[in-house]
C-alpha positions in Angstrom: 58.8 43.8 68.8 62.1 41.6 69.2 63.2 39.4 66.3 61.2 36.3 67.6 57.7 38.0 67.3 59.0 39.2 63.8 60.0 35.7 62.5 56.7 34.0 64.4 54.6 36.6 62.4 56.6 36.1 59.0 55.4 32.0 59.7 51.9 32.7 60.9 51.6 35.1 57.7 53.2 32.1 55.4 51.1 29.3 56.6 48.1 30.5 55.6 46.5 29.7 52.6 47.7 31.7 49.4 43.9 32.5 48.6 43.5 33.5 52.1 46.6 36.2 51.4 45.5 37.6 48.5 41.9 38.4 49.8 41.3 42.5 48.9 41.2 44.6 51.1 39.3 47.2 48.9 36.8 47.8 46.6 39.7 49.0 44.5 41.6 46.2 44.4 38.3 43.4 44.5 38.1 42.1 40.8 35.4 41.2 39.0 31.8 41.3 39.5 31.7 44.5 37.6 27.8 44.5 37.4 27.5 44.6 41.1 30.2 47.3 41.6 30.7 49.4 38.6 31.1 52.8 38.7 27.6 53.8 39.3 26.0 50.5 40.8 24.0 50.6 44.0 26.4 48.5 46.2 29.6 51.0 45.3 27.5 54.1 46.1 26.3 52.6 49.2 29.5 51.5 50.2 31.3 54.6 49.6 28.0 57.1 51.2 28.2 55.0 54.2 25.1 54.0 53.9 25.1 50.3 54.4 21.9 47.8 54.0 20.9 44.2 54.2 22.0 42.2 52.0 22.6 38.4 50.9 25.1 37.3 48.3 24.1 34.6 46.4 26.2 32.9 44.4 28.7 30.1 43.7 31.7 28.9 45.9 34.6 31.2 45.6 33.1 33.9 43.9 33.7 36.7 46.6 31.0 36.6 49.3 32.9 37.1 51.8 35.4 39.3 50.9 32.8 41.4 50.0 30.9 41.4 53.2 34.5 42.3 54.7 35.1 45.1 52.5 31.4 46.6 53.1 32.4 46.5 56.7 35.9 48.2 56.6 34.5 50.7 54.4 31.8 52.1 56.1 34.0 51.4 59.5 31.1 49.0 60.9 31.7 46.8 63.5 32.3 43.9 62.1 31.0 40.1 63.7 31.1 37.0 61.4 29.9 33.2 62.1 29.0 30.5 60.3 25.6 29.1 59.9 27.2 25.3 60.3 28.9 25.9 63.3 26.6 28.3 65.1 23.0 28.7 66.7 20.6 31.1 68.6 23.2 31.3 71.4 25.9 32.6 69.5 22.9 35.2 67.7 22.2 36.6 71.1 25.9 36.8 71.9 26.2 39.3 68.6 23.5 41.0 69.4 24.9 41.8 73.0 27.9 43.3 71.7 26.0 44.6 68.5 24.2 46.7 71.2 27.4 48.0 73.0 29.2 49.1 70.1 26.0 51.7 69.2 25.5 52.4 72.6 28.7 52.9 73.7 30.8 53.4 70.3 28.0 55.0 67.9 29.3 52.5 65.8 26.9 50.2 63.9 27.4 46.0 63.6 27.5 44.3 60.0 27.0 40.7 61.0 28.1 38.5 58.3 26.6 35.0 58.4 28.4 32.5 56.4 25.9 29.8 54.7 22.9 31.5 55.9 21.0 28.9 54.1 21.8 26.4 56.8 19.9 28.2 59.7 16.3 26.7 60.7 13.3 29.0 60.6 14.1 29.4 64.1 17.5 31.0 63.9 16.4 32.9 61.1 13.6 34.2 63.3 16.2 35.4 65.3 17.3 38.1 63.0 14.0 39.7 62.5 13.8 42.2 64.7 17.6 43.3 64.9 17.4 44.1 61.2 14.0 45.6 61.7 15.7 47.9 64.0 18.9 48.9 62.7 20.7 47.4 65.6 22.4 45.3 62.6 22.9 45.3 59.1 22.9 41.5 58.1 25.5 40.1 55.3 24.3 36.8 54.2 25.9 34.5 52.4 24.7 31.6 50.2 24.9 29.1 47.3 21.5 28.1 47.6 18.5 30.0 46.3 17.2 32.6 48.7 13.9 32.5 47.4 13.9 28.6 48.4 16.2 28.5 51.8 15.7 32.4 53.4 11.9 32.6 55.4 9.8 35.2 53.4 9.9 37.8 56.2 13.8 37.8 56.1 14.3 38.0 52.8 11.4 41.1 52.6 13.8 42.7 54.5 16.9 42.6 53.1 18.5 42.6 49.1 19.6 39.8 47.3 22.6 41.0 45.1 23.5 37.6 42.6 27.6 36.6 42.3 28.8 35.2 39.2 31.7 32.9 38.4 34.7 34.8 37.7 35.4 35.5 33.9 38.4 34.0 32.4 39.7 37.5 32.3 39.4 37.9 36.1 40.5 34.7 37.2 43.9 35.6 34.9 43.9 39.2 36.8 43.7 37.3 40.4 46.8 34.9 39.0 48.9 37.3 37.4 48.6 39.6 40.6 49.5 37.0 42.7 52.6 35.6 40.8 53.5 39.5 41.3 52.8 40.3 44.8 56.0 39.8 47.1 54.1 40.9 50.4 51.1 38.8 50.3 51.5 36.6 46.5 54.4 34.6 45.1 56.0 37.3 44.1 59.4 36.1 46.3 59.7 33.1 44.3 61.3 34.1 41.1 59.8 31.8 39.0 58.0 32.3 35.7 54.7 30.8 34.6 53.8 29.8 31.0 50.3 31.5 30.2 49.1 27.7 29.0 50.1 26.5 32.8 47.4 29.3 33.7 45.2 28.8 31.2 44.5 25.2 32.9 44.7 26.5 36.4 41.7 28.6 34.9 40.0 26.3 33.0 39.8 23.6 36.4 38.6 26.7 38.4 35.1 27.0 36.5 34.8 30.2 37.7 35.9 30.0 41.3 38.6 32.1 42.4 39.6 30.5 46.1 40.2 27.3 43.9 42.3 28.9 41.1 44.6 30.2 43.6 45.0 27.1 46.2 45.9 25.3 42.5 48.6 28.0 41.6 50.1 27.6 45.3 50.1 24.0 44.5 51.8 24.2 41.3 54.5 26.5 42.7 55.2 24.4 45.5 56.2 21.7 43.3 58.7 24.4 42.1 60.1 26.5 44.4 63.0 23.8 46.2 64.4 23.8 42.0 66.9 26.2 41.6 66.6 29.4 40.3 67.3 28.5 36.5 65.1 25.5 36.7 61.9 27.5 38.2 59.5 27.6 35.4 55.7 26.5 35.7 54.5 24.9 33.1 51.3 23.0 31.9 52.6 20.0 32.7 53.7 20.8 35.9 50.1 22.6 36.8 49.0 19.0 35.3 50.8 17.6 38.1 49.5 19.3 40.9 46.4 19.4 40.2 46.4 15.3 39.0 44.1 16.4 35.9 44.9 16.4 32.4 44.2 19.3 30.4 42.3 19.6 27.5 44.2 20.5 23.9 43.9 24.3 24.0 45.4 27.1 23.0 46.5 30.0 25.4 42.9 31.7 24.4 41.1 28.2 25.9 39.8 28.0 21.7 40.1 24.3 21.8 38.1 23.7 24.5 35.2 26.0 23.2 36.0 24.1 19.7 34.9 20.9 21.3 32.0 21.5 22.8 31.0 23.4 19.4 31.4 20.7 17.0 29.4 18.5 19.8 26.5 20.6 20.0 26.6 20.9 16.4 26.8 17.4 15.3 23.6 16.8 17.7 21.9 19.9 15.8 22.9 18.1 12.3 21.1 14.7 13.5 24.8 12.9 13.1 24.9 10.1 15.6 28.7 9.1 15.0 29.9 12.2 14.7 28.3 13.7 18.3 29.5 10.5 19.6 32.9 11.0 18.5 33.2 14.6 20.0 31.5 13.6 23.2 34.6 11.0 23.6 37.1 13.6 22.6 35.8 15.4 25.6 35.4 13.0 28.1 38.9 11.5 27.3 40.6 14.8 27.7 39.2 15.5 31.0 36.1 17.5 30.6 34.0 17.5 33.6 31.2 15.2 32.4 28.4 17.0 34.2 29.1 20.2 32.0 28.8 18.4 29.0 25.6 16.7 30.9 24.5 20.3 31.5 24.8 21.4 27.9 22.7 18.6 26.5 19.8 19.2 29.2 19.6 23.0 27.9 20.1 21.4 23.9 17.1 19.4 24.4 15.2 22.3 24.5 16.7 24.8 22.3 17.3 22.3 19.0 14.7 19.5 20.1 12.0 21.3 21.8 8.8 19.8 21.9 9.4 18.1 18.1 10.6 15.0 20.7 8.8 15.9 24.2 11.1 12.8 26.0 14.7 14.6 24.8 14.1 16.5 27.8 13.7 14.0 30.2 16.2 11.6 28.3 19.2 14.6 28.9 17.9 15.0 32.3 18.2 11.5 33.3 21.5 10.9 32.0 22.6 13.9 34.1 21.1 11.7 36.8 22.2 8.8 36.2 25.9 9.9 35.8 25.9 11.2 39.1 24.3 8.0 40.6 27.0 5.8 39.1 29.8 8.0 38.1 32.6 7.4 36.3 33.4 5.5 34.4 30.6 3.9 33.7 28.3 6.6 33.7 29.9 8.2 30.5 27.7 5.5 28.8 24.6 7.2 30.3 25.5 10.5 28.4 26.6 8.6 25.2 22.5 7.2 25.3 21.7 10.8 26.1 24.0 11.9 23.0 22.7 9.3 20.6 18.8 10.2 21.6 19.4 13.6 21.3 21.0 13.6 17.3 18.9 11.7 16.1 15.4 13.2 17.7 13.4 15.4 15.3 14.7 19.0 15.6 12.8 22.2 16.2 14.1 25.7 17.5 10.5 26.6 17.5 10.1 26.4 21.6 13.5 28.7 22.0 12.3 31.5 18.8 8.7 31.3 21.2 10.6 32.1 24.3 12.7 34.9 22.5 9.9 36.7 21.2 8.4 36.5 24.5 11.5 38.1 26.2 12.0 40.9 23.9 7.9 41.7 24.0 8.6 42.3 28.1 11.3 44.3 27.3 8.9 46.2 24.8 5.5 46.3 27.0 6.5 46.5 30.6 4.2 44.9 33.4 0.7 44.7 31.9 -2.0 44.2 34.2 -3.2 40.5 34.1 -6.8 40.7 32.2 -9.6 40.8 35.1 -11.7 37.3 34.3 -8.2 35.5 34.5 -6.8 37.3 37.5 -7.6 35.3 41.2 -10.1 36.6 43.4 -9.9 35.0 46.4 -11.6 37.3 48.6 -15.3 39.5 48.4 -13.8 42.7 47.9 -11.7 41.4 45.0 -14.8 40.0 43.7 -16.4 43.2 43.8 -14.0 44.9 41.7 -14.6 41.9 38.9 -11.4 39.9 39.1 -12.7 36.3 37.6 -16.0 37.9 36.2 -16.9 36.5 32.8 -14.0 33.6 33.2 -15.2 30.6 31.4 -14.3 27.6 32.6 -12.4 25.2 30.0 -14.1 21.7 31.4 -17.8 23.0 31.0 -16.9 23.1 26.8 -17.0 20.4 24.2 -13.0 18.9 24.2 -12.3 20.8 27.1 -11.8 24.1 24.8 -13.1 27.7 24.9 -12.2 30.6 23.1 -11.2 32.9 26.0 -8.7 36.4 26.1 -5.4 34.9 28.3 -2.9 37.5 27.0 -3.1 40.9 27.9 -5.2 43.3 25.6 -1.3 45.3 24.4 -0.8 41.7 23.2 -4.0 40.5 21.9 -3.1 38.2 18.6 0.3 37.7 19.2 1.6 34.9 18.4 5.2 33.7 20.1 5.3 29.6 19.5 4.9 28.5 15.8 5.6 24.9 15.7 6.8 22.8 13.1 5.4 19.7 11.4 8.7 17.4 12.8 7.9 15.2 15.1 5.2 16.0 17.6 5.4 19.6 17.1 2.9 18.6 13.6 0.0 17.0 16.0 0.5 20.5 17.7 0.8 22.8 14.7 -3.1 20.6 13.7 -4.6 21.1 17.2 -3.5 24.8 17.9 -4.9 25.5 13.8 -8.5 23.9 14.7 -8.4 26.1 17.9 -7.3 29.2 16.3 -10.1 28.5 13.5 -12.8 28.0 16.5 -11.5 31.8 17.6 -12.3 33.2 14.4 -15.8 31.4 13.7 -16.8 32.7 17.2 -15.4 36.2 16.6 -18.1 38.9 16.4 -18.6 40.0 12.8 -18.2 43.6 11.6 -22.3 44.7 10.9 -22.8 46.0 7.3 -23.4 49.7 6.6 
């Protein structure tokens, strides 16, 4: 290799993307998603056995779908084929599976086919895979931030696992920075400049999660930087600032402020004080807060604080959500200041969200339970036969539309999981479930006297 290849490799190396750079290369040195690839999890073992299956990845942008799929592949020293749903169809499919077929037939070497967006292929393409997965001939790496469940055909996704992706923690989105501020191969490492742990707070905070974005933001910080001189090369937040044309939010280096805000907001809506959530909704919007997370957060506080005390608070939070993202800013921050306003000063109850809690942690205690037979669905004669939907009484034939009837299963007979309050409409509830439950009891069989 003369010193021309060398120099035209040095700038083919350079001009890609930093994120691109810093993709592992290894399970080692992949961080994050620790409850996919812990020590003992199913996807390590499987990796490091060799022993490679279908999967798809679902999960948000930048959160290492493909670098995963990569690293299965080099692992288990598959051949490797990738494509993208957008760009490609059943032609490019056949083509894969044409050299899928010459790699174990002439290589003993199995394919991992990684399909980028999976989501995007018609039934049609997805058909396509079928019987190649069936087979073995391929073991199929899909990739998605769609749900499966919605955009994969059911014979597809019976064939493979779905393995969920989170956002990146705060912790490992400061891992991926620091390593790449260190890195002199691959990172910025060759720079000599120092960053401020604020400047990468920010970077961090306007990545939500998403690592491909927190580290195009750093290379766009330090290129502001790296013509200074050596002295003057020192990122800071207000350089990151620059780059990235958003102002941060008044934080410490822990974030604290940020998670202050949104604190006091959600508890001045809780304490039914109007000015007040008003007030910290502003603070937010003004510093830069993406609206549609504090859009998100009043959706999920319309039914934690509100519940069904106010029925509409749902569909109030919802529709500001809405209605932000139909008219944007800045006029829709007056959508989520309705929202905000509705929401404080709505009758409270926790009641629906206590319900829910005691339903979780009665799974956790009980298992599966078999559905009770007169409620289960019987479709068919032989189901019939074995008396699912015998005895059901249907709720229509009785006086208001009301029968006393065994829904939950017989483990769970008499529990109770939703009390509700006497705010708002959660009293005409509390009245109507109390003459129900009192219809129970008269109709209850009575213990015979000895």
């Amino acid at each position: 290799m003369d010193l021309f290849d060398q120099v035209e490799q040095q700038m083919a190396k350079t001009a890609r993307p930093l994120a691109e750079r810093m993709r592992p290369k290894t399970l080692e040195t992949f961080v994050g998603q620790t409850h996919l690839l812990g020590k003992d999890s199913l996807l390590r073992q499987a990796i490091k056995e060799d022993q490679l299956f279908s999967v798809i990845f679902w999960g948000p942008p930048g959160s290492g779908k493909t670098t995963l799929a990569r690293i299965m592949a080099k692992e288990t020293k598959s051949n490797f084929e990738s494509f993208s749903a957008v760009l490609s169809g059943v032609k490019e499919i056949r083509r894969v599976i044409d050299r899928a077929t010459i790699a174990r037939r002439h290589h003993q070497k199995r394919t991992a086919l990684f399909v980028d967006e999976i989501h995007r292929f018609n039934k049609a393409q997805q058909d396509a895979f079928l019987p190649h997965v069936e087979s073995g001939l391929i073991t199929l790496i899909g990739a998605t931030t769609e749900n499966p469940s919605f955009e994969v055909i059911a014979p597809l996704l019976s064939r493979v696992r779905v393995m969920v992706l989170k956002p990146f923690s705060r912790e490992a989105l400061l891992t991926i920075l620091n390593g790449a501020l260190v890195d002199k191969d691959n990172g910025l490492g060759g720079l000599s400049f120092e960053a401020d742990p604020e400047a990468l707070e920010h970077i961090v905070w306007a990545a939500d999660g998403d690592a491909r974005a927190a580290l195009n933001n750093l290379e766009a910080a330090a290129a502001l930087i790296q013509k200074k001189n050596v002295q003057e090369r020192k990122m800071t937040r207000a350089v990151v600032e620059t780059a990235l044309q958003k102002k941060a939010l008044r934080y410490d280096k822990a974030g604290e402020e940020h998670y202050n805000l949104i604190s006091a907001f959600h508890k001045s809506l809780r304490g039914s004080d109007p000015d007040a959530a008003l007030y910290w909704l502003g603070r937010m919007l003004v510093a830069g807060e993406d609206p549609l997370y504090v859009a998100r957060r009043m959706v999920r506080f319309a039914s934690e604080d509100v519940g069904i005390a106010d029925p509409r608070a749902l569909s109030v939070a919802v529709s500001a959500m809405q209605a932000f993202q139909f008219v944007g800013l800045p006029e829709g921050n007056l959508a989520l200041a309705q929202a905000a306003v509705y929401l404080a000063t709505a009758p409270k109850s926790n009641a629906l969200y206590a319900g829910y809690g005691k339903v979780t942690r009665a799974i956790d205690e009980t298992g599966s339970l078999a559905v009770p037979l007169p409620i289960r669905n019987a479709p068919t004669k032989m189901m019939k036969d074995l008396g699912y939907g015998k005895g059901y009484k249907y709720a229509h034939d009785f006086q208001d539309a009301y029968v006393p009837q065994a829904y939950l299963p017989e483990a769970l007979r008499g529990r109770v999981f939703y009390v509700p309050t006497e705010r708002g409409y959660e009293k005409i509830i509390k009245e109507r479930l109390e003459k129900w439950r009192r219809l129970q009891e008269s109709m209850r069989p009575k213990d015979k006297k000895r």
